[in-house]
C-alpha positions as a Markdown table, in Angstrom:
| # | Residue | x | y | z |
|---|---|---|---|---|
| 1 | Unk | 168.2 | 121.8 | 78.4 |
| 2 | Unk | 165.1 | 122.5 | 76.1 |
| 3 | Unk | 165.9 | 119.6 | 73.8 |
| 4 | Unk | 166.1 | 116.7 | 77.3 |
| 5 | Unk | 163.1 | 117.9 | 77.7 |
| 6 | Unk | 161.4 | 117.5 | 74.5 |
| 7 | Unk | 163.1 | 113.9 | 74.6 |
| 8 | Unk | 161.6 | 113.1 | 78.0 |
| 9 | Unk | 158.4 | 114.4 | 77.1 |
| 10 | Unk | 157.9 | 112.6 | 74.2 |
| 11 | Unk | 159.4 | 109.3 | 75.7 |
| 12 | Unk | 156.4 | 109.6 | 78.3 |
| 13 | Unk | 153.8 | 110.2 | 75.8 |
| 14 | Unk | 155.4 | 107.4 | 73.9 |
| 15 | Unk | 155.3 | 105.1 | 76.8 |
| 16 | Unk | 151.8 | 106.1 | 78.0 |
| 17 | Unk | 150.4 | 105.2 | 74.4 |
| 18 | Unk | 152.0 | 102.0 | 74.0 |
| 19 | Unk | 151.0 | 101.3 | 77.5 |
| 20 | Unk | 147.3 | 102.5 | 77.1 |
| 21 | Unk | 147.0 | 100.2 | 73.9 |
| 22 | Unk | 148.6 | 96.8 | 75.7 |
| 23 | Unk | 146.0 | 97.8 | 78.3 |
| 24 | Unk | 143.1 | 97.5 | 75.8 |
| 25 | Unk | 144.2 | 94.8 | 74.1 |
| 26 | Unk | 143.8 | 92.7 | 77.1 |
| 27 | Unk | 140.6 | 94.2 | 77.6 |
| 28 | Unk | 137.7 | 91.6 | 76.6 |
| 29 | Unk | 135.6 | 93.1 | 73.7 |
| 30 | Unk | 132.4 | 92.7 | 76.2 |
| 31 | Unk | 133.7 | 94.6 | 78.5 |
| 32 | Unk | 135.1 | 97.1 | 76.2 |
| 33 | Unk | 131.8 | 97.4 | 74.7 |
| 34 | Unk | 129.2 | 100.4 | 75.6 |
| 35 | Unk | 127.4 | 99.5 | 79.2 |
| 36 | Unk | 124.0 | 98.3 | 79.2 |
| 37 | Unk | 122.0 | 101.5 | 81.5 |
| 38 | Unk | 122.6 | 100.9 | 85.0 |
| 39 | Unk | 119.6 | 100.6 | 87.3 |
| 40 | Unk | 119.2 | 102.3 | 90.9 |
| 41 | Unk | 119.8 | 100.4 | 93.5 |
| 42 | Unk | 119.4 | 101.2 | 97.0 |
| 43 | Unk | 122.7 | 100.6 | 98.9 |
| 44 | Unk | 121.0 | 99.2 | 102.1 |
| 45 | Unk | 118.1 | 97.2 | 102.4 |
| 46 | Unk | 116.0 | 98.4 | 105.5 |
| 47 | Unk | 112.4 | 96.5 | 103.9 |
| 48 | Unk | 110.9 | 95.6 | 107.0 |
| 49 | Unk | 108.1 | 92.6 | 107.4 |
| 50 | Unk | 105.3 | 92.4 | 105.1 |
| 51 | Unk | 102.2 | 93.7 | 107.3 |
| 52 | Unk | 99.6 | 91.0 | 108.3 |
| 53 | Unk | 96.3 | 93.9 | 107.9 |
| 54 | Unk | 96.7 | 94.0 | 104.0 |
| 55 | Unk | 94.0 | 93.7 | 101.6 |
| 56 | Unk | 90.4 | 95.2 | 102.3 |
| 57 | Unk | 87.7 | 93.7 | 104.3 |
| 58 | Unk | 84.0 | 94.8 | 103.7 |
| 59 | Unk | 85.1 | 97.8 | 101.8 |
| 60 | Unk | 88.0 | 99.2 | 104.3 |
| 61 | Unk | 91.4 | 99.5 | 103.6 |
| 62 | Unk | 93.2 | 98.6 | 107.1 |
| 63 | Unk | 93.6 | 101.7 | 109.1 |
| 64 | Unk | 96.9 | 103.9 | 109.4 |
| 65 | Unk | 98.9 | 103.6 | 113.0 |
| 66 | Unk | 99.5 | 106.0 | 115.4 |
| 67 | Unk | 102.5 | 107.3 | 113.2 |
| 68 | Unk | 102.7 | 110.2 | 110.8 |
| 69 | Unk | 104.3 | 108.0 | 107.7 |
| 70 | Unk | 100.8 | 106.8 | 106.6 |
| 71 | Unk | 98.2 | 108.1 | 104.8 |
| 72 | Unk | 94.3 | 107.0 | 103.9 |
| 73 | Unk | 91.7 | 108.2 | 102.3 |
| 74 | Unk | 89.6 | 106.2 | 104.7 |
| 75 | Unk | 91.3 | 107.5 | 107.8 |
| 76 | Unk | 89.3 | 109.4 | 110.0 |
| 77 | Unk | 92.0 | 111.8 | 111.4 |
| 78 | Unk | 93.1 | 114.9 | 109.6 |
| 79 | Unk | 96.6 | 114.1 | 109.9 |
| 80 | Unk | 96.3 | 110.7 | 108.2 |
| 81 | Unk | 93.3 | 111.6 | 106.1 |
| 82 | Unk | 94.1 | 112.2 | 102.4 |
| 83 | Unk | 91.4 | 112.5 | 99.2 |
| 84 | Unk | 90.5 | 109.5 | 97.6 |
| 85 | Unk | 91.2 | 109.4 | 93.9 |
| 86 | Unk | 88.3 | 110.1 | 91.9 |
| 87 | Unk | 88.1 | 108.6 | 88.2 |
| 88 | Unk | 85.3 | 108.8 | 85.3 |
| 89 | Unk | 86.4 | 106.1 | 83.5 |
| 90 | Unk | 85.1 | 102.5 | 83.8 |
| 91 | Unk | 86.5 | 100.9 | 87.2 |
| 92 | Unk | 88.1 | 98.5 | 85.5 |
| 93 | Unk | 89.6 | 101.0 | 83.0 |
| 94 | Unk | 91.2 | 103.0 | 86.3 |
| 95 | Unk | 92.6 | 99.9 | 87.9 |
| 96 | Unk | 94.2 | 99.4 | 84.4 |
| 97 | Unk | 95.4 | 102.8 | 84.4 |
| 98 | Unk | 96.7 | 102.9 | 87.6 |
| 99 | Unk | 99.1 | 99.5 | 87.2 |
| 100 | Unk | 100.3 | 101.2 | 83.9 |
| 101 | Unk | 101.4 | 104.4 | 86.5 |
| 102 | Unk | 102.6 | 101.9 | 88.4 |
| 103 | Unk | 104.5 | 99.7 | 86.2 |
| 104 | Unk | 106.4 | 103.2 | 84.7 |
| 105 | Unk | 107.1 | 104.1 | 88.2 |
| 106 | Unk | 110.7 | 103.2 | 89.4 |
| 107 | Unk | 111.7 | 101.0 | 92.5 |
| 108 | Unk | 107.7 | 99.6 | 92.3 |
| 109 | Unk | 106.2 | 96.2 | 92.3 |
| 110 | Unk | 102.8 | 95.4 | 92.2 |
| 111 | Unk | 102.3 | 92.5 | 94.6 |
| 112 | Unk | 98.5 | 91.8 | 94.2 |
| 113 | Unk | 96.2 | 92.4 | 91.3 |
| 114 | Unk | 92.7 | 91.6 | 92.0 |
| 115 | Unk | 89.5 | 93.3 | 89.8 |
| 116 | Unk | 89.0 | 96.2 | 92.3 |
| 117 | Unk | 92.2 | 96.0 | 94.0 |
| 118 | Unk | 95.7 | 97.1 | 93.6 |
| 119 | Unk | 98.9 | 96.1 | 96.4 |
| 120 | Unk | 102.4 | 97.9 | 95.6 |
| 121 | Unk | 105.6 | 98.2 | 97.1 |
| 122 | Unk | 107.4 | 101.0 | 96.4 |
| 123 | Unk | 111.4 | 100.7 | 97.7 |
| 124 | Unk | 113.2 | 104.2 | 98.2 |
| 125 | Unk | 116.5 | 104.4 | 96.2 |
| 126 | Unk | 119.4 | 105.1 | 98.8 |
| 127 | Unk | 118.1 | 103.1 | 102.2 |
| 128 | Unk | 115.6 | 100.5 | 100.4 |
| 129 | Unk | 113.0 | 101.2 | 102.6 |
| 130 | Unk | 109.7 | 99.6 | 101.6 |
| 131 | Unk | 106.0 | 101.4 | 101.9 |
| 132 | Unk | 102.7 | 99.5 | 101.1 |
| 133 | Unk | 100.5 | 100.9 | 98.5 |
| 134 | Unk | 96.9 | 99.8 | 98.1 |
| 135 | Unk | 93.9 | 101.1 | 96.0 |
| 136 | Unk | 90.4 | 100.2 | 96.2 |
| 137 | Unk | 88.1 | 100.7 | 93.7 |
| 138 | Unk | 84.4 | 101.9 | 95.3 |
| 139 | Unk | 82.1 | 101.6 | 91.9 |
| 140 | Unk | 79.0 | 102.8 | 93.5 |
| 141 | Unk | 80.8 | 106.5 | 94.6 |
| 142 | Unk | 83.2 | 106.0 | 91.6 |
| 143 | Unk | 86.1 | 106.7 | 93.7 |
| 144 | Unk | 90.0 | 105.0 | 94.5 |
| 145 | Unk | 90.2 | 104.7 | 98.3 |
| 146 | Unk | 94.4 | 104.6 | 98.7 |
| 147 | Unk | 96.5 | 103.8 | 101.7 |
| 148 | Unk | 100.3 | 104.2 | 101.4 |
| 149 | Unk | 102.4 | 103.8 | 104.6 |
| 150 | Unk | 105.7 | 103.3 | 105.4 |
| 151 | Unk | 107.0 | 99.7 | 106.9 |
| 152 | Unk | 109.8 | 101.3 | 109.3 |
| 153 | Unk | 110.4 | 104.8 | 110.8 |
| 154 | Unk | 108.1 | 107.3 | 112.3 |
| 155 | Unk | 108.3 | 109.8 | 109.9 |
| 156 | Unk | 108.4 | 109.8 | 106.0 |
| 157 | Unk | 109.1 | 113.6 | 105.9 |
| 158 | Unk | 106.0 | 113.9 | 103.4 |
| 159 | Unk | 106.8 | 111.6 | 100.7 |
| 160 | Unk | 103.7 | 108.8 | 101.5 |
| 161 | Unk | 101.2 | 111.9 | 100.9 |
| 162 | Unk | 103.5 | 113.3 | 98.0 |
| 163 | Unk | 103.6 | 109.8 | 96.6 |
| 164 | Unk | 99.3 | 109.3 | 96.2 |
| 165 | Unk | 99.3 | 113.3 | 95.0 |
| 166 | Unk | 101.9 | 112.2 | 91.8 |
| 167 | Unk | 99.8 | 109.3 | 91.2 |
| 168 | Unk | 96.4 | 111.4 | 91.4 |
| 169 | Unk | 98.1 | 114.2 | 89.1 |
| 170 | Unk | 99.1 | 111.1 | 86.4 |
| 171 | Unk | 95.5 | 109.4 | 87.0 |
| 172 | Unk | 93.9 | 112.9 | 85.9 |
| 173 | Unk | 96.2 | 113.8 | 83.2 |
């Protein structure tokens, strides 16, 4: 009994060699190769239009709505109102400093690049949800008046105000 089973054993192994090997000879040497990394992506794609109030207009960043996914450092409201970021570097120097952050930031895309101006999108990984990131660069108080808001949803559980505090910490580091 012992010895049909060493037989059957090894005529499985046997077969699942020769069958493994058939396998991967078939297999095209690019696809056998190691994989490239594999990027996030998000599996749905909830982006939302592009909002119209964008940009800046005589020093002002557009104001947050009435929901709690937005944050400004402009906003008058305690609920929307975060610090603006505060640099002693050249302005130019911070703007550059910033798109560097921003450029080694995952799921982000700087939209607009202007001298004293910075427009992002930053797309979550899992829903692809799409929040608007602006900086503006106020020389004379030698601040970084940011707005980051979210396109869709009422709430953002934290992560616009979590998102300017990362940036500020990498800004001052």
């Amino acid at each position: 009994m012992l010895d049909r089973l060493r037989v059957i054993a090894v005529t499985v192994g046997l077969s699942l060699l020769w069958g493994s090997i058939a396998v991967l000879s078939l297999v095209p040497a690019a696809v056998a190769a190691p994989n490239p990394p594999v990027q996030v992506a998000s599996l749905f794609h909830f982006s939302g239009k592009r909002p119209d109030l964008l940009g800046f207009k005589d020093g002002k960043l557009a104001p947050c709505p009435a929901s709690p996914n937005c944050v400004s450092s402009q906003s008058e409201d305690t609920a929307h109102y975060i610090e603006p970021l505060a640099y002693e570097a050249s302005p130019e120097d911070t703007i550059e400093r910033l798109k560097n952050i921003l450029k080694s930031t995952d799921n982000t895309q700087i939209v607009v690049e202007k001298p004293n101006y910075l427009y992002a999108e930053f797309t979550s990984n899992i829903m692809g949800f799409i929040d608007d990131v602006e900086f503006l660069v106020d020389d004379d108080e030698a601040l970084v008046h940011v707005r980051s808001a979210s396109r869709l949803g009422e709430s953002d559980l934290g992560v616009n105000r979590q998102r300017i505090e990362t940036i500020r910490q990498r800004l001052n580091s």
